[in-house]
C-alpha positions in Angstrom: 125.2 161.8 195.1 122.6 159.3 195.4 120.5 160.5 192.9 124.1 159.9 190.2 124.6 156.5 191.5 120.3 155.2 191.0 119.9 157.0 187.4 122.9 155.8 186.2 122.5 152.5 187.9 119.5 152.6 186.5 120.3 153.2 182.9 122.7 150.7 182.8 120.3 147.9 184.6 117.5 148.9 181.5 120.6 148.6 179.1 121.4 145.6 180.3 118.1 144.1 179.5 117.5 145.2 176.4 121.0 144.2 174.8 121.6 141.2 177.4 125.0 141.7 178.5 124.1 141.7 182.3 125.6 142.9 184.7 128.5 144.7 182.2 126.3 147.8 181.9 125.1 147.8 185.4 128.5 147.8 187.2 129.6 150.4 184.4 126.6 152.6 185.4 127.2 152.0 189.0 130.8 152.9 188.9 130.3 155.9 187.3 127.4 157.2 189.5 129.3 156.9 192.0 132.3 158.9 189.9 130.0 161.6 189.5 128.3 161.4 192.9 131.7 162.1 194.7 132.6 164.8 192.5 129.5 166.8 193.1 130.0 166.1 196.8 133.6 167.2 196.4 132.3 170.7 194.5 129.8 170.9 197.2 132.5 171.0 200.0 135.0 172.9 198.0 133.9 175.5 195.7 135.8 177.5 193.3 137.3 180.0 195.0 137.7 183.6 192.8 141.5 184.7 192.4 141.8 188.2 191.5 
């Protein structure tokens, strides 16, 4: 989960830089680390469960 939410953070921080529309591209990236993050965590506590 944390990994999501830094990378993508992260992209959208360098992003942000380069085409100067701070902090757009930073809460974007942030927002959807974190989107990510909790659905790993949610496959991680769940997994699929084989019907026959």
């Amino acid at each position: 989960m944390a990994g999501a939410v830094i990378g993508l953070g992260l992209l959208g921080y360098l992003l942000d830089r380069k085409l100067e529309t701070a902090p757009a591209l930073l809460l974007a990236g942030l927002m959807l680390g974190l989107v990510v993050g909790f659905y790993d965590l949610w496959r991680a506590m769940f997994p699929p469960q084989d019907r026959p």
